[in-house]
C-alpha positions in Angstrom: -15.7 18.6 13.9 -15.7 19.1 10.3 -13.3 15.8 8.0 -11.2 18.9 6.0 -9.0 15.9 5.1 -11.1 13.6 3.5 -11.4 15.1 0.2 -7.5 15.2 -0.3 -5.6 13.9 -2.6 -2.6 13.1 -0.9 -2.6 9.5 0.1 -1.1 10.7 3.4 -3.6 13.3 4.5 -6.3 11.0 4.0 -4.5 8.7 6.4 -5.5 11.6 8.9 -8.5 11.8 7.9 -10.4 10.1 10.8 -8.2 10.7 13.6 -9.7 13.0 16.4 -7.0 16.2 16.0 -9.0 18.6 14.0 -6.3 18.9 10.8 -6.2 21.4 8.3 -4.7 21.1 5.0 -1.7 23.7 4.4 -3.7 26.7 3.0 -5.5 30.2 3.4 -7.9 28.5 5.8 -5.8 27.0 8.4 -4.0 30.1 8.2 -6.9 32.4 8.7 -8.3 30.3 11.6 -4.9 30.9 13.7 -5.1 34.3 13.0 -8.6 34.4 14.6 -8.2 31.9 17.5 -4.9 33.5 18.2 -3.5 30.3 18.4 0.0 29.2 17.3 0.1 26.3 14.6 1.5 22.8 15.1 2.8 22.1 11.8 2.9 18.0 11.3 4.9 16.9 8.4 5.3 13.1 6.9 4.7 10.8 4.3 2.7 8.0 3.3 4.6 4.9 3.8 6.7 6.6 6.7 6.9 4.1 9.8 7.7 6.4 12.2 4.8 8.7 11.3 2.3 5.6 11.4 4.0 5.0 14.9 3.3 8.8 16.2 -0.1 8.7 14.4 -1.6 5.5 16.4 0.2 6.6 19.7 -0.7 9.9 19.7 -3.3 11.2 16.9 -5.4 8.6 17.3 -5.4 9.5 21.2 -8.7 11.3 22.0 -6.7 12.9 25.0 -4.0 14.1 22.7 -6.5 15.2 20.1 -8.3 17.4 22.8 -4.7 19.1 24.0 -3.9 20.1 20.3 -7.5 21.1 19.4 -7.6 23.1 22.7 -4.0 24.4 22.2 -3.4 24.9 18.7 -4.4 24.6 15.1 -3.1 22.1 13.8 -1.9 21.6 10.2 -0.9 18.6 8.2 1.5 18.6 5.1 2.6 15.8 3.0 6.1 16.5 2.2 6.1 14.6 -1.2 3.6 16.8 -2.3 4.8 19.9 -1.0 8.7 19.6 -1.0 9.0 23.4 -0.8 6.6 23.8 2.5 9.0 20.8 4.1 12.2 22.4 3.2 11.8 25.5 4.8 10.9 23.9 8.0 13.4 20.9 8.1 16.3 23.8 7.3 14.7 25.1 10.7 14.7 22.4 12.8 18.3 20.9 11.4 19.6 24.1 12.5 18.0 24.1 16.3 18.2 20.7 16.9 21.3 18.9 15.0 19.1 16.6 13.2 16.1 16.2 11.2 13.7 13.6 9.6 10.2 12.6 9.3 7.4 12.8 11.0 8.7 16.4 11.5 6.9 18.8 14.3 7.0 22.3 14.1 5.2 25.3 16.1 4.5 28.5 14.2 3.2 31.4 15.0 -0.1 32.3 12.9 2.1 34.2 10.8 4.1 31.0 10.1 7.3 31.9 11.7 8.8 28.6 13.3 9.8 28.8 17.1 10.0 25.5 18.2 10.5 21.8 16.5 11.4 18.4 16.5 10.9 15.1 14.6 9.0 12.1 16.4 8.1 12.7 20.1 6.7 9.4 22.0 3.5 10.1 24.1 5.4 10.3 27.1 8.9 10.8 28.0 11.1 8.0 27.3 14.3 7.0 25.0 15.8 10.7 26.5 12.7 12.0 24.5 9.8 14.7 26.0 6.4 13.0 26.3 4.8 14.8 23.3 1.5 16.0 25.5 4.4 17.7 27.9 5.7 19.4 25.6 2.3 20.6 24.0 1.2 22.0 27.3 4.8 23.8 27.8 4.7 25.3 24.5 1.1 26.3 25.1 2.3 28.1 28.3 4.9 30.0 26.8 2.6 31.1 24.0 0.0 32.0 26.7 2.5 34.1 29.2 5.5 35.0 26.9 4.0 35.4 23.1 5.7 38.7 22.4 8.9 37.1 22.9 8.5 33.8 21.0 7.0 35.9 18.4 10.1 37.8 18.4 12.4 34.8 18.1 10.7 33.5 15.5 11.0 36.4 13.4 14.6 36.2 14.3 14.7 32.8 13.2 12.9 33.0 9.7 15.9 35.9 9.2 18.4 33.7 9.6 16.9 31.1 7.4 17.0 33.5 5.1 20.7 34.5 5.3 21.1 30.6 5.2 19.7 30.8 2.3 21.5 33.5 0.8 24.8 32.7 2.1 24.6 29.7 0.0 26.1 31.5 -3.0 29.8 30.0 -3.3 30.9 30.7 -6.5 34.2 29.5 -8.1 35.2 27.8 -11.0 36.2 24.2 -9.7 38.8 21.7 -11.8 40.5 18.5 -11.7 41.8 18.9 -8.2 38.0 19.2 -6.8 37.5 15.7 -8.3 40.4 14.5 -6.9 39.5 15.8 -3.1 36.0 14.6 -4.0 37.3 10.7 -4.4 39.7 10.6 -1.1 36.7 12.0 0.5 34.8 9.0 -0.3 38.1 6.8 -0.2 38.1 8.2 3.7 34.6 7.1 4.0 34.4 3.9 2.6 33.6 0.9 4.7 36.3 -1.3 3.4 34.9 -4.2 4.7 31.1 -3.9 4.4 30.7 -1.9 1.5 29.1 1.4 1.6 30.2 4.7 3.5 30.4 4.8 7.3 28.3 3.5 9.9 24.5 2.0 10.6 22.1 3.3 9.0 23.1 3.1 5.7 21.0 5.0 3.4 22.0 4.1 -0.6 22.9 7.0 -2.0 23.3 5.8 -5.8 24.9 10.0 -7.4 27.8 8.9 -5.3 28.0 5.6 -6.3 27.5 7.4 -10.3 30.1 10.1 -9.5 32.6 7.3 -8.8 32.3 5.8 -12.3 32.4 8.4 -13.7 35.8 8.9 -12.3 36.6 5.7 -13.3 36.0 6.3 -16.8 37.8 9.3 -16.9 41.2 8.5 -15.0 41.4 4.7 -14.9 41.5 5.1 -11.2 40.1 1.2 -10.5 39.4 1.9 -7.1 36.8 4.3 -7.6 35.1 1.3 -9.5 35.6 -1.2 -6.8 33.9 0.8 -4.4 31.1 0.8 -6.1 31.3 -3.1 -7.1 31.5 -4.0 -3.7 28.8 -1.7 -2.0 26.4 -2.7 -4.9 26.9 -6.3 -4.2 26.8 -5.6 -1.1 23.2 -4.0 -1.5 22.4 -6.9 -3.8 22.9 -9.6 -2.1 22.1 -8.1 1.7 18.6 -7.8 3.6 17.9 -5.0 2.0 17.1 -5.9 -1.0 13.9 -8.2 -1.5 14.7 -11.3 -3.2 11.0 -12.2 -3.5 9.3 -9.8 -5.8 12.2 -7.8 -6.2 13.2 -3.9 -5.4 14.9 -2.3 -2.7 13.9 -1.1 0.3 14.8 2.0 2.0 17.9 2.1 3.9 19.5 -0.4 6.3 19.5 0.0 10.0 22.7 -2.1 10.7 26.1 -1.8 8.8 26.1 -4.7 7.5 23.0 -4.3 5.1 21.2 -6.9 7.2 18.2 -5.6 8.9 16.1 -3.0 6.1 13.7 -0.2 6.9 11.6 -2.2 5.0 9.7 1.0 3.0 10.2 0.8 -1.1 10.3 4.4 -2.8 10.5 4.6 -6.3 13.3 7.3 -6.5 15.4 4.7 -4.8 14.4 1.8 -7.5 14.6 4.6 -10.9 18.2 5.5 -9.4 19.9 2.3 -7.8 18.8 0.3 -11.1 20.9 3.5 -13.3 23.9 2.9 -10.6 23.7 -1.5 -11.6 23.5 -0.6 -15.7 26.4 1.4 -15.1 28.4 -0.9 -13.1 27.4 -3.7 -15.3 28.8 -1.9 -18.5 31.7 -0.6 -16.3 33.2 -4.3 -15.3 30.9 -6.2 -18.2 29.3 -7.9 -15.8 26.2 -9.7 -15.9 25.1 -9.3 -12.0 24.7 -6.1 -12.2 22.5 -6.3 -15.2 20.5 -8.8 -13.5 19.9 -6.7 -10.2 18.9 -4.0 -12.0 16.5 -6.3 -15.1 15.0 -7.5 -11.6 14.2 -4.4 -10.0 12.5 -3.0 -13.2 10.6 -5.8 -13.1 9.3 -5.2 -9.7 8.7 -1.5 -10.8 6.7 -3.0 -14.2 4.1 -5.5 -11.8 3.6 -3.4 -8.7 4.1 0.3 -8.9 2.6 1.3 -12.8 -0.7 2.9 -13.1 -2.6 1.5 -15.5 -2.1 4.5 -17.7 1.5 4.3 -17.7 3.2 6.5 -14.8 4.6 5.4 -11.8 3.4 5.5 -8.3 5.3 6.7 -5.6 6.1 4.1 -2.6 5.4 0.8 -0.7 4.6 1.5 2.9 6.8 -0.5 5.2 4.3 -1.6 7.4 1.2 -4.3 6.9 -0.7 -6.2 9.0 0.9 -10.0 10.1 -0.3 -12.7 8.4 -2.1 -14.3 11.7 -4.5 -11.0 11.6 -5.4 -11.7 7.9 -9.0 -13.3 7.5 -9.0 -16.7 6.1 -12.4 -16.4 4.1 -11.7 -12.9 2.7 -7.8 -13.1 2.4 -8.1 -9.9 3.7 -7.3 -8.2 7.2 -9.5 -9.3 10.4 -11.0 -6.5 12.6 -8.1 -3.7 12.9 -9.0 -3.1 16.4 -7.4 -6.8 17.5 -3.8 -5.6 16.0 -2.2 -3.2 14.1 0.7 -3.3 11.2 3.9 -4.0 11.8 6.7 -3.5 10.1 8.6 -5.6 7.5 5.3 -8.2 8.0 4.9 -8.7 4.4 8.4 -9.7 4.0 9.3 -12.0 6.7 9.5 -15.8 7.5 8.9 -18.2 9.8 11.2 -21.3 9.4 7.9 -23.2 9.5 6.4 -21.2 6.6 9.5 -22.1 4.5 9.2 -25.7 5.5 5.6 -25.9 4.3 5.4 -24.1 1.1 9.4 -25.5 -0.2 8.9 -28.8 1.1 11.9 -30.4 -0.8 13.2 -27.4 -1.5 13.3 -26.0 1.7 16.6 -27.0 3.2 18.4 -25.0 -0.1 16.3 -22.6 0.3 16.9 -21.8 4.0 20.9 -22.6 3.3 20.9 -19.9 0.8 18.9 -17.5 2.6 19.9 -17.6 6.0 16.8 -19.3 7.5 17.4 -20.0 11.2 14.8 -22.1 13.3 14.4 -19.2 15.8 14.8 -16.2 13.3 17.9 -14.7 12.0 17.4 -10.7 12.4 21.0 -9.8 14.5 18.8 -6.1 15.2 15.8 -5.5 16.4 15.0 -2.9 18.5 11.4 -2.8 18.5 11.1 -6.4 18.5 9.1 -7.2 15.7 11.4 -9.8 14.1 11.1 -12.5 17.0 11.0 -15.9 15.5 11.0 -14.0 12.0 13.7 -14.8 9.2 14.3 -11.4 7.0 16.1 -12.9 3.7 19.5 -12.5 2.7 22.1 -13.9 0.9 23.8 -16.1 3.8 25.9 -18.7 1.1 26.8 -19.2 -2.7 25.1 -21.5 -5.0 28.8 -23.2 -5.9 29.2 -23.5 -1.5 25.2 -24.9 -1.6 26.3 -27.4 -4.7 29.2 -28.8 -2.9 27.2 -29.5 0.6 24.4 -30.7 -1.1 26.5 -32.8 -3.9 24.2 -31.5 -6.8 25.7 -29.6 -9.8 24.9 -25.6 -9.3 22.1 -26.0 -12.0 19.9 -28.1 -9.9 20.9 -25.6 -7.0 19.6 -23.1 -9.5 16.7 -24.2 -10.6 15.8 -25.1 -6.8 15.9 -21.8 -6.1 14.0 -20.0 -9.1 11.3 -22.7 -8.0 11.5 -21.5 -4.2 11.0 -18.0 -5.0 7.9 -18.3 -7.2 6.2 -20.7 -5.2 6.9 -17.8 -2.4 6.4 -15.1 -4.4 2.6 -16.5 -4.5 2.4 -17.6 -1.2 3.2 -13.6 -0.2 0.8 -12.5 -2.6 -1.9 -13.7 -0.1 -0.6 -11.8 3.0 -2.2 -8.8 3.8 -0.3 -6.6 1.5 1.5 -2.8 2.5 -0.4 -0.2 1.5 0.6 1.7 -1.7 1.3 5.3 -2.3 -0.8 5.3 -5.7 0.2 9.1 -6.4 2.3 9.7 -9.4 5.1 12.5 -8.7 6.9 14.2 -11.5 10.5 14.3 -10.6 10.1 10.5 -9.7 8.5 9.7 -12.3 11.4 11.6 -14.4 14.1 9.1 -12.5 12.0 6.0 -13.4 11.7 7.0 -17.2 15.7 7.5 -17.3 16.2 4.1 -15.7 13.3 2.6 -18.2 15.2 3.9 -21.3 19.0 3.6 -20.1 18.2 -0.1 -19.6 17.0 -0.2 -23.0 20.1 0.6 -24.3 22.6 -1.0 -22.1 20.5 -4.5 -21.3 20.4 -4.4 -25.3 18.1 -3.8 -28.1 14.8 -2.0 -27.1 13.2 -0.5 -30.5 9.4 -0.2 -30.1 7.7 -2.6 -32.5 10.0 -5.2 -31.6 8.6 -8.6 -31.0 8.8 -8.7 -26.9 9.7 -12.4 -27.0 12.6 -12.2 -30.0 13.4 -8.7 -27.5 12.6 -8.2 -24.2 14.2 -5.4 -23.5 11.8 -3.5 -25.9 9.3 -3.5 -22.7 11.8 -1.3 -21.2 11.4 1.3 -24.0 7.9 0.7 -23.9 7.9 1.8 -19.6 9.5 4.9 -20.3 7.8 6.1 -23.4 4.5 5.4 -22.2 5.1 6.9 -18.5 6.7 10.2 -20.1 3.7 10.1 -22.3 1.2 10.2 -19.7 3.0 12.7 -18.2 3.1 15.0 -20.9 -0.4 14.8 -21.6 -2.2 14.7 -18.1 0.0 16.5 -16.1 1.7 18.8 -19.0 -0.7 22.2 -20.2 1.2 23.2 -23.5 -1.0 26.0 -23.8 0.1 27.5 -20.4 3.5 25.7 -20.5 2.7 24.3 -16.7 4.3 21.4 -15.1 2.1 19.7 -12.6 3.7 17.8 -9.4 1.3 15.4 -8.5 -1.2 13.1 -10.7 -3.7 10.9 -8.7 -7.2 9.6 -9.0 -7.7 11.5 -12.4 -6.7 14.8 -11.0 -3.1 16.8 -11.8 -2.7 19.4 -8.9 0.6 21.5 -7.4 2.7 23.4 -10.0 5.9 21.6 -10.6 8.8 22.6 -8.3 12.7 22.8 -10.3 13.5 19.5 -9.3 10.2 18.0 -11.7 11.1 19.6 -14.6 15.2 19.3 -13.7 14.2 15.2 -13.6 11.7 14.9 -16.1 14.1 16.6 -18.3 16.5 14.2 -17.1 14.5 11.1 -17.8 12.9 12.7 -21.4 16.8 13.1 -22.6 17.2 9.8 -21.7 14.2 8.7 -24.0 15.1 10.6 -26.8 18.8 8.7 -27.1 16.8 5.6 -26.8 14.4 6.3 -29.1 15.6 8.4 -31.6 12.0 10.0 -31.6 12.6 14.3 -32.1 8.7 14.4 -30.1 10.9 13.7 -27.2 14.2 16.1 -27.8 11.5 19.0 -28.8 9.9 18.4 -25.5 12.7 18.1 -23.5 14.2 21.6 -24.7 11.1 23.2 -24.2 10.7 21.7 -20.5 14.6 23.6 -20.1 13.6 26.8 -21.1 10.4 26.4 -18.9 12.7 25.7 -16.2 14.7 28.2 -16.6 12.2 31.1 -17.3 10.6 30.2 -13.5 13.5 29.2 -11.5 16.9 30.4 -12.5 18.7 32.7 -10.0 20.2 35.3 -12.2 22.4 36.4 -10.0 24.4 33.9 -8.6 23.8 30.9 -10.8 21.6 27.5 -10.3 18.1 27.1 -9.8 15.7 27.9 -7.2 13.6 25.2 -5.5 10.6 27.5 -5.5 9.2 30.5 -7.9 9.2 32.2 -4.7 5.2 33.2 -5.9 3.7 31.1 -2.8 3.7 33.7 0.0 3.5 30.6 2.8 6.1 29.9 1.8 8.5 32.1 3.8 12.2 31.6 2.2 12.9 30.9 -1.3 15.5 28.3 -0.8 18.0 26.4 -3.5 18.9 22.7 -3.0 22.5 22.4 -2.4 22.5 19.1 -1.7 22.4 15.6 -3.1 20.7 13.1 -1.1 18.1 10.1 -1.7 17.3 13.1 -4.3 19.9 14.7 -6.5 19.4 18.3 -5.9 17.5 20.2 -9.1 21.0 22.3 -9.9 23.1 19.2 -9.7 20.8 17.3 -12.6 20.2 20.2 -14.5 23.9 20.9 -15.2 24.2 17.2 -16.3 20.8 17.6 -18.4 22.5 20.9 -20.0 26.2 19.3 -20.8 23.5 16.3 -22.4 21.8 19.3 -24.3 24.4 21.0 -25.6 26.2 17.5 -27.2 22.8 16.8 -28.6 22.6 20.5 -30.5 25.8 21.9 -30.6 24.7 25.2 -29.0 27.2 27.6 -26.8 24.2 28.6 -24.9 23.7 25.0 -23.3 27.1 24.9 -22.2 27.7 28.3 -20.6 24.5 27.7 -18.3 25.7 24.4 -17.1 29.1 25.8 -16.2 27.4 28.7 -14.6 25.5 26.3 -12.4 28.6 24.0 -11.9 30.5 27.6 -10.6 27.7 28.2 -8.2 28.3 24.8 -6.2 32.1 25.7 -6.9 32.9 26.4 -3.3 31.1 23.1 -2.3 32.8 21.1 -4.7 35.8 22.6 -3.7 35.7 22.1 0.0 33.0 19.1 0.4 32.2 17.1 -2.6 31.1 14.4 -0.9 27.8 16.7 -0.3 26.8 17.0 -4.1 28.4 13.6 -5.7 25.7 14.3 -8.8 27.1 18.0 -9.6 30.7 16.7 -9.2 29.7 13.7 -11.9 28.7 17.0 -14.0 32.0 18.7 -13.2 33.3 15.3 -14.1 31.3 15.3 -18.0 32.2 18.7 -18.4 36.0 18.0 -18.1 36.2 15.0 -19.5 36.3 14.5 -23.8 32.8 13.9 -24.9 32.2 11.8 -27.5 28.5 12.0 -29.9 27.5 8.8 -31.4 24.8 8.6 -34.4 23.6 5.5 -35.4 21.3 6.1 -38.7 19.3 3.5 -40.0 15.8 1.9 -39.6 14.9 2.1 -36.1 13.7 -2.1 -36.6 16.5 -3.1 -38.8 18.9 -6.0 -37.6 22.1 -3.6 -38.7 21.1 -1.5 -37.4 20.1 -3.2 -33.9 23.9 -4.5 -34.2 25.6 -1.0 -34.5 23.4 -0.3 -31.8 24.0 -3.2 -29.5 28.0 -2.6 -30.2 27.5 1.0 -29.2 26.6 0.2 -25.7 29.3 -2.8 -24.9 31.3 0.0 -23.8 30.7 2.0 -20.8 30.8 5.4 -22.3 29.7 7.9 -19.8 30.6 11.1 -21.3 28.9 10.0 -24.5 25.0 10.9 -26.1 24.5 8.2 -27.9 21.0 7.8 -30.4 19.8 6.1 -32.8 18.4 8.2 -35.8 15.7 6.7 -38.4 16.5 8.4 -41.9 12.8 9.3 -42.0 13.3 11.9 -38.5 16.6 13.1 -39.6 15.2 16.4 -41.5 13.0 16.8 -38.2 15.8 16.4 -36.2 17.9 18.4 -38.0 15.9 21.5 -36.3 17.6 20.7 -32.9 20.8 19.3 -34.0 22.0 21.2 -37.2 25.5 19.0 -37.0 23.7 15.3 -38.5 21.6 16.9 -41.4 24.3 15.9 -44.1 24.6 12.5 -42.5 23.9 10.2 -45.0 23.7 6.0 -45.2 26.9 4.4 -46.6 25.5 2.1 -49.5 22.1 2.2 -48.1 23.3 0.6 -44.9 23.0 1.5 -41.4 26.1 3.5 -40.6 27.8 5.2 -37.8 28.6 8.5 -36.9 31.5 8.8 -33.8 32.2 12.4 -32.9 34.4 14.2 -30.5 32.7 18.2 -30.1 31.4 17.6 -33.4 34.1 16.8 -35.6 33.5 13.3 -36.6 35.1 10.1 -37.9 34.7 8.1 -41.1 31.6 6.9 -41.3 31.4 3.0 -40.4 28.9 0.4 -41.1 31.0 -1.9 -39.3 29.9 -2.6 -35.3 33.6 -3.8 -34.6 34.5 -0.4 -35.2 32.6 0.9 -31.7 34.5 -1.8 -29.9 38.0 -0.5 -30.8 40.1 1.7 -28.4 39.7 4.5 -31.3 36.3 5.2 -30.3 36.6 5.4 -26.6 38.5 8.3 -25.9 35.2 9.5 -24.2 35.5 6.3 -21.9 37.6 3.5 -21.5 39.2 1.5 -23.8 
């Protein structure tokens, strides 16, 4: 049986690569094999670092039994759905619609022309949890195919009509206001779990556009309760199980409402986006935790998930082997066959373990954490948290001071001590495998989180001693991953976006949402930087975008070209989830444009695309928080703010700390070194007869272009006259 997989790319497919099913990769080959054999297709659809996908590979594609069933049966295809979000769309629509839910591992059957008849998520070997036994329901799909194909083949041409009527019927348009806001906030107001933080029951997946959309509100109405929402879900997040407070990061999603027990998988959207929703909310209420959270989770970002040449890899599986399967003379894993991974391994605790590396500092330690002699996990299903301890914030270092009758510095300094003396003992468990590909729209998230923290942590100019300022490593993140990206996985010549970077190789045409969040992220550079390279780039990525994707007739952005005959429906993302759908950023990357440049042209797009989600907004913002936080820009009075001066000067490093005390939203702020100002003029014809007052960094404040006296004062940013864009 011939390895087909082994020579992928995708980390995912080469997990497959040894199991006894004979896979295909998605492509003319597995296609023209079905055709041949006559054989329907079972599509299998997952990810890396997905748990539930490791859990259906080792009980049933690692089966030889199973295998012989599907290779008898059926060809069967794998896709990884990071790499092919267009192939996974199509199908999950279908299977969402049959079944009422969807998720990953996903399993589809198709006819050899594609067409999808029959699907599901994760089926157990044999029937159990009021789920099929996977080989039962191979061998009654195979029956029907054998004894009633014309009619499945009919259905599923059926079906792949009505996808495409879903698809269709998702043109809404109307021109939404103040009042869609409005319903959008009591929405979430309805939803809010006032006394757990977050919205509405186990599992609770962050979903950091709403968490944006509501300070956004904030900032333009004064409505304080939008902002305590957020406070308290971010804390919430912060200080729960979900977050690790080892090395840093979030993980996943939380299977218990109380933000306790983590799916313990860390993607890289989740970091680039929940770190944006902590700068904001530390700007929002000034306060320092936030900032904090989010300087750690960059951090984490920085040492464990950058490629050496500057991009950012994709994910951190959930599952690793225990540490009582790792091999004392290699510090690596014994013989797999003795165990397998488990989840969460990597980041749980024994009491004992605790004990042994904190000595002293154990009892603080366990006080602060939660640390129970006979583990503390109040969920556990699958019981692999017996005896464990998964770390969360249990008390406060003032409660810990007082009990311990030491002043909240030692408690401090206990812990910061604790955790790197952990922090090294974890580093020799056997460690969860990474996801080393670099995707394009991630990688667009991470590089706006990069430069926004830049700005708002303070300071950031490249060249900048690191030690006198280390936030200029932040800069430095994002300007070298959206460097790499331009030059491996950009071709100028051809203007092509590439999806997926790994091992030296740049493969898959970019989809709308990797040039919607690599615009996103490269606007984002460009205010922090000041450098035009980045502005150029990022209006020529938008009119790239545009050329391929743009639906002409009702407004937004297809997912797809629609060029990939495989692909059977040409769908548009109309919702924002772990992934802010490509319409909702690229309105908000648009309203940016057009108070960069001035230009009409900007601005009539991004309301066309706001109109198209108009009935959604309208009737269910909750759906698309990141669209109604571009309703929200577009509505509100947007301020432009120029600082011009030497990007290293100290004045100017003052205007520019002083321009970001504020939280200011609606507002493109940037920092414009005299030398780039005649470069810069090209884009943004408003600042070329901005000029220095006395030689001395100065300030620009403008509201649509019309702007105030010039100041070289930074008090002047912190006055309520400036802040009409925000709040005072």
């Amino acid at each position: 049986m011939p390895n087909r997989l082994a020579s992928e790319q995708s980390p995912y497919l080469r997990q497959h690569a040894d199991n006894p099913v004979d896979w295909y990769p998605w492509g003319g080959e597995a296609f023209e094999a079905a055709r041949a054999s006559g054989k329907p297709i079972f599509l299998s659809i997952g990810y890396a670092t997905c748990h539930w996908c490791h859990v259906m590979e080792r009980e049933s594609f690692e089966n030889a039994g199973v295998a012989k069933v599907l290779n008898d049966l059926f060809v069967s295809i794998k896709v990884d759905r990071e790499e092919r979000p267009d192939v996974d769309r199509v199908y999950m629509t279908f299977v969402q619609a049959t079944t009422g839910s969807g998720g990953w591992p996903m399993s589809v059957w198709l006819t050899p022309d594609l067409q999808p008849f029959f699907g599901g998520t994760y089926f157990p070997p044999s029937s159990q949890w009021g789920r099929p036994g996977f080989v039962d329901v191979l061998s009654e799909i195979g029956r029907a195919w054998r004894e009633d194909r014309l009619k499945v083949v009919k259905s599923a041409a059926e079906i792949v009509d009505r996808l495409a009527l879903l698809a269709r019927g998702q043109d809404d348009r109307r021109t939404p206001g103040e009042d869609a806001l409005a319903k959008t906030l009591s929405q979430f107001q309805q939803s809010f779990d006032t006394r757990r933080g977050g919205f509405g029951d186990a599992p609770k997946f962050p979903r950091p556009s709403e968490l944006l959309f509501l300070l956004r509100e904030y900032a333009r109405t004064g409505n304080d309760g939008a902002r305590a929402m957020v406070v308290q879900t971010l804390r919430a997040m912060a200080l729960g199980g979900i977050r690790d407070h080892i090395g840093g990061g979030f993980h996943r999603y939380s299977v218990d409402g109380n933000w306790r027990v983590p799916h313990f998988e860390k993607m890289l959207y989740d970091q680039a986006q929940i770190a944006l929703a902590c700068l904001e909310a530390s700007q929002a209420g000034d306060d320092p935790f936030f900032a904090q959270i989010a300087e750690d989770t960059l951090q984490y970002v920085r040492r464990d998930m950058t490629d050496a040449n500057g991009g950012f890899y994709s994910a951190e599986d959930a599952d690793s082997f225990p540490a009582e399967l790792q091999d004392p003379k290699t510090s690596g894993p014994q013989d797999h066959t003795i165990g397998h991974k488990v989840e969460g391994a990597f980041y749980v605790w024994t009491a004992e373990e605790i004990r042994t590396a904190l000595g002293d500092d154990s009892a603080i330690f366990a006080g602060r954490y939660g640390i129970l002699e006979n583990g503390n996990a109040p969920f556990d299903p699958q019981h692999e948290f017996v005896s464990k301890n998964l770390l969360y914030t249990a008390q406060s270092i003032a409660d810990l001071a007082k009990g311990a009758s030491k002043s909240p510095i030692d408690i401090a300094e206990s812990l910061l001590r604790a955790r790197q003396i952990l922090f090294d003992v974890r580093q020799r468990k056997p460690r969860p495998q990474l996801d080393d590909k670099v995707l394009t729209a991630w990688n667009g998230l991470m590089i706006a989180a990069f430069a926004r923290a830049s700005r708002v942590l303070g300071g950031g100019a490249l060249g900048q001693d690191d030690v006198e300022n280390p936030t200029a490593a932040h800069l430095q993140s994002a300007s070298a991953a959206a460097s790499f990206i331009r030059d491996a996985m950009w071709n100028a010549k051809t203007r092509t976006l590439f999806r997926r970077y790994r091992a030296g190789s740049a493969a898959i045409d970019g989809y709308a949402e990797d040039y919607a969040c690599l615009i996103f992220g490269v606007l984002e550079l460009f205010q922090a930087s000041g450098d035009p390279a980045w502005l150029a780039w990022g209006r020529d990525l938008q009119a790239r975008q545009d050329e391929l994707f743009w639906d002409s007739g009702s407004g937004g952005w297809f997912s797809t070209t629609g060029s990939d005959p495989s692909v059977l429906v040409r769908m548009k993302e109309d919702y924002d989830g772990a992934e802010p759908a490509p319409t909702s950023v690229s309105a908000m990357n648009l309203l940016t444009l057009a108070h960069l440049t001035g230009e009409r042209t900007y601005t009539d797009r991004a309301l066309e695309a706001i109109a198209s989600f108009g009935g959604r907004l309208e009737d269910m913002g909750r759906a698309v928080p990141f669209m109604a936080s571009a309703l929200s820009m577009a509505i509100a009075q947007s301020e432009q703010i120029i600082i011009l001066g030497p990007r290293d000067g100290r004045a100017t490093e003052e205007l520019w700390i002083a321009a970001h005390k504020k939280y200011r939203p609606f507002a493109v702020v940037t920092r414009i070194d005299p030398k780039d100002q005649a470069a810069l003029s090209e884009h943004m014809p408003w600042i070329g007869g901005m000029k220095m007052i006395d030689g001395k960094p100065t300030v620009y404040v403008c509201r649509g272009f019309a702007c105030d006296a010039p100041s070289t004062d930074p008090a002047v940013l912190a006055s309520s006259n400036f802040s009409d864009g925000g709040l005072a």
